[in-house]
C-alpha positions in Angstrom: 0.0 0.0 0.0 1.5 3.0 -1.0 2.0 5.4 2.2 0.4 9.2 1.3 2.8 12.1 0.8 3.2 14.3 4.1 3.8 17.6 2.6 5.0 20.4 5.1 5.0 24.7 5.5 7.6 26.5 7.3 5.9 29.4 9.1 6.4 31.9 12.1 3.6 32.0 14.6 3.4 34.4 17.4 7.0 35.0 16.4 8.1 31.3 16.7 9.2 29.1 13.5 6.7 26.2 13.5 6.5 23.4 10.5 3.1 22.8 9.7 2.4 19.3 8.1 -0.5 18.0 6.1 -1.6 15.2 8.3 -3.0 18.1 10.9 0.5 17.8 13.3 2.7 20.9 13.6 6.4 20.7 14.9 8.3 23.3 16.7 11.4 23.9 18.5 12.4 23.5 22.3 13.6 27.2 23.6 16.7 26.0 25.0 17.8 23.3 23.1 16.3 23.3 20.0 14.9 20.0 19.5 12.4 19.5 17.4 8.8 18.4 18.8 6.5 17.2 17.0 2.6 17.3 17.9 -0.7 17.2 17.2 -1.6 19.4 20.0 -3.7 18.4 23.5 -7.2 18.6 23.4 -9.1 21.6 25.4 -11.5 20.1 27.1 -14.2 23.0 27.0 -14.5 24.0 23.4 -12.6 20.5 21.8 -10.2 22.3 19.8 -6.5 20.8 19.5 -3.9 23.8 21.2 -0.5 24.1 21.8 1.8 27.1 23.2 4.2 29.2 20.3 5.7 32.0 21.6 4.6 31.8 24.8 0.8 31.7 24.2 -1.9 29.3 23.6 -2.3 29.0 20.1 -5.5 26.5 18.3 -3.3 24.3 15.9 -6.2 24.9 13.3 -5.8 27.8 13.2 -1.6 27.8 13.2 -2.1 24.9 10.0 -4.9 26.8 8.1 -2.0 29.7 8.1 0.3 27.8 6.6 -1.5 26.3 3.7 -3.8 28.7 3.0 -2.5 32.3 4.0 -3.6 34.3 7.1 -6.9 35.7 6.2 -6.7 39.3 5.3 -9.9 40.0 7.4 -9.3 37.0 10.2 -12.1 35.2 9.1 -13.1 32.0 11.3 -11.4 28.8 10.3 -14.0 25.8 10.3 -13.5 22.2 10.1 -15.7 20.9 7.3 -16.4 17.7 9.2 -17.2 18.9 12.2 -14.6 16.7 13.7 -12.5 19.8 15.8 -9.8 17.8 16.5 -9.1 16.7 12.3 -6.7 19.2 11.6 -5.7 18.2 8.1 -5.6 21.3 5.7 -8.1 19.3 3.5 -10.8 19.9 6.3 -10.3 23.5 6.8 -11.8 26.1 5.8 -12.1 29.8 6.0 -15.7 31.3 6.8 -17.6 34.1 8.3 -18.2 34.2 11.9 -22.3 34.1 10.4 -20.9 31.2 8.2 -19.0 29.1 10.8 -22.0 29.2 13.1 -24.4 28.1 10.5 -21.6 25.3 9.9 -21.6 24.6 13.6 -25.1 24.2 14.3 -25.6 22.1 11.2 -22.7 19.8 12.7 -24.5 19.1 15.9 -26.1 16.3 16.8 -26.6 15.5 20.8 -30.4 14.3 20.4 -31.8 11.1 20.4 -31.8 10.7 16.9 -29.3 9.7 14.1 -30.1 13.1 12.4 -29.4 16.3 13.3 -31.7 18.5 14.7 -34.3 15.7 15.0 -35.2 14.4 18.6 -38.0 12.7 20.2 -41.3 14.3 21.6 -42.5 11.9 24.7 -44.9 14.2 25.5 -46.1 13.1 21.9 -44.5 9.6 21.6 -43.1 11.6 18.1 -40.6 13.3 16.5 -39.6 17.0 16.0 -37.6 18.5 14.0 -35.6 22.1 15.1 -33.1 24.1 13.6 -31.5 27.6 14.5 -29.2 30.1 13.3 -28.2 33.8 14.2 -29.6 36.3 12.0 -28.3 39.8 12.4 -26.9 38.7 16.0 -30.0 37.3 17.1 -30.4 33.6 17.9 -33.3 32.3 15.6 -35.5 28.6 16.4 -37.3 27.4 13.8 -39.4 24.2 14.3 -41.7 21.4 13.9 -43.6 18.2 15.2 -45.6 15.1 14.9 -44.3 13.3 12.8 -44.2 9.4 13.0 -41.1 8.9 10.7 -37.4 9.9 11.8 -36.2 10.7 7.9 -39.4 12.7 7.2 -38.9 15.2 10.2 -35.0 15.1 9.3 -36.1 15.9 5.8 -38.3 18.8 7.8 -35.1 19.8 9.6 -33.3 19.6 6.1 -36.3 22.4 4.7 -36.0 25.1 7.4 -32.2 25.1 7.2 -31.9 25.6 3.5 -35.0 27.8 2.6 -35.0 29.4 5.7 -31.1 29.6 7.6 -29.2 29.2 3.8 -27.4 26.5 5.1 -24.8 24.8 3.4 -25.3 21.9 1.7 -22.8 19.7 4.1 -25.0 20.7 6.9 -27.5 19.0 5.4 -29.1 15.2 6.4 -30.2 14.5 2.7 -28.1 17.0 0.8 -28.7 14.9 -2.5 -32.4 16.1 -2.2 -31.4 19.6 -2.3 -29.0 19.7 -5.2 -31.3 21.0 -7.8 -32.5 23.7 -5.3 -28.9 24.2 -4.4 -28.2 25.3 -8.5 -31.3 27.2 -9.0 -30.3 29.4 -6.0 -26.7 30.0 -7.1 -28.4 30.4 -11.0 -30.8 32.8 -9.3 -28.4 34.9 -7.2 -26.0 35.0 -10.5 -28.5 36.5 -12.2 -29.3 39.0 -9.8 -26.1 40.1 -9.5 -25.7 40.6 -13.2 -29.1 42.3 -12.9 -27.8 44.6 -10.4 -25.0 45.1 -12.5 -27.1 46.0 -15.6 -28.6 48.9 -13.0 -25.7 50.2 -12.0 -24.2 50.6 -15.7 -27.4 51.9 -16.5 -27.8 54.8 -13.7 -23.9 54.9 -14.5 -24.9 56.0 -18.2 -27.8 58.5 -17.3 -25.0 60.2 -15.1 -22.3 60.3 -17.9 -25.6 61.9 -20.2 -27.1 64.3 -18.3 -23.0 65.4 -17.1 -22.9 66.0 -21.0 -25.9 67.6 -21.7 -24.6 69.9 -19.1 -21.0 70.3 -20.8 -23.0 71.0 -23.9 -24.7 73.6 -21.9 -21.9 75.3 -20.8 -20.1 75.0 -24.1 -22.9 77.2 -25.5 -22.6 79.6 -23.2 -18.8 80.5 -23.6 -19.5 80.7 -27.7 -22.4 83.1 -26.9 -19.9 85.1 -24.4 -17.0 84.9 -26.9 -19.4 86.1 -29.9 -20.6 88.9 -27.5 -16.7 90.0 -26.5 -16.0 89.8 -30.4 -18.5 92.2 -31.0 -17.6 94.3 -28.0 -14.3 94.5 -29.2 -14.8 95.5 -32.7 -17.2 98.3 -31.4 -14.4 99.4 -29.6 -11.6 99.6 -32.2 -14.6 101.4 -34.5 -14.8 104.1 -31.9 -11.1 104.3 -31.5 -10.8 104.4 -35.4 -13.3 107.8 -35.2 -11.4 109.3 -32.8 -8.3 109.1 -34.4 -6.6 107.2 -31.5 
């Protein structure tokens, strides 16, 4: 079996060198010595995430790795882990997002109900099962749901609705992402065409600016012929007058 290709990135992180490898461990250098230590970080027990200390401070190795092979993000964006798995820290399963987009990723990751899907759990006051979803829209915490239903796919396929239609979630974060394709083109084929659209608008009120500037050069071209005609004549009244007077 032929063994996969580790490739590695040389970078400094909080002013430390640290060489970032493609199987989601990172090796750095002992302070004193010099010695190189290689790790995949320890695991913080509150939020999951791998971390390890460069230059003196905690640093999330996702974060240190996603540097590496992708660039430090020119506006810091969030890096997520496409899998949800926090502690796969192999460039291939990060990603750079939004903080709006990473929490939309985050919710669609979690699970933690009684059912194999996400955001499907089971009513006992009911003997049925629910489905709920929620997202932040504009820094608010939004909950959409709904119940009764004596199937576990269809209320995951309920989930699946509110999430797409509703949240605009992406299509990992998804149960039945298949069944959404289709959807998933027409909205990107939809929100192409309204940027060209908006596009169109803007060359257009971009035009009626350029004319109406022009009709008012025009304008002002006019005038100066009518004041150079009028200081033509002006003149050659004067030199007439001059002329009689013998000056």
């Amino acid at each position: 079996m032929k063994t996969k290709e580790i490739i590695s990135k040389t970078i400094k992180f909080n002013g430390q060198k640290v060489i970032c490898h493609s199987d989601g461990s990172i090796t750095k250098f002992h302070k004193t010595s010099g010695k190189p230590i290689r790790t995949y970080g320890n695991k913080n027990t509150k939020q999951r995430y791998m971390r390890t200390y460069l230059g003196g401070r905690t640093a999330l190795v996702h974060r240190v790795i996603a540097q590496a092979f992708y660039g430090k993000h020119k506006y810091n964006f969030h890096v997520d882990h496409i899998d949800g798995d926090k502690q796969n820290n192999n460039p291939a399963n990060l990603r750079y997002l939004t903080a709006s987009e990473n929490n939309k990723g985050f919710q669609s990751k979690k699970k933690n109900t009684s059912s194999i899907y996400r955001g499907v759990s089971w009513d006992i006051s009911k003997n049925k099962w629910k489905a709920l979803c929620e997202s932040r829209i504009n820094g608010k915490r939004v909950r959409r749901g709904t119940k009764g239903f004596d199937d576990e796919r269809e209320a995951a396929i309920a989930r699946d609705r509110i999430a797409f239609f509703e949240f605009d979630f992406p299509m990992e974060g998804l149960n039945f992402p298949d069944l959404f394709v289709d959807k998933h083109n027409q909205k990107s084929h939809v929100s192409c065409m309204d940027k060209v659209n908006e596009n169109i608008e803007r060359m257009q009120t971009q035009i009626e600016m350029i004319r109406s500037e022009s009709r008012l050069l025009s304008y002002r071209i006019d005038r100066m012929t009518e004041q150079r005609k009028k200081l033509s004549e002006e003149k050659r009244q004067l030199k007439l007058k001059l002329e009689l007077l013998g000056v």
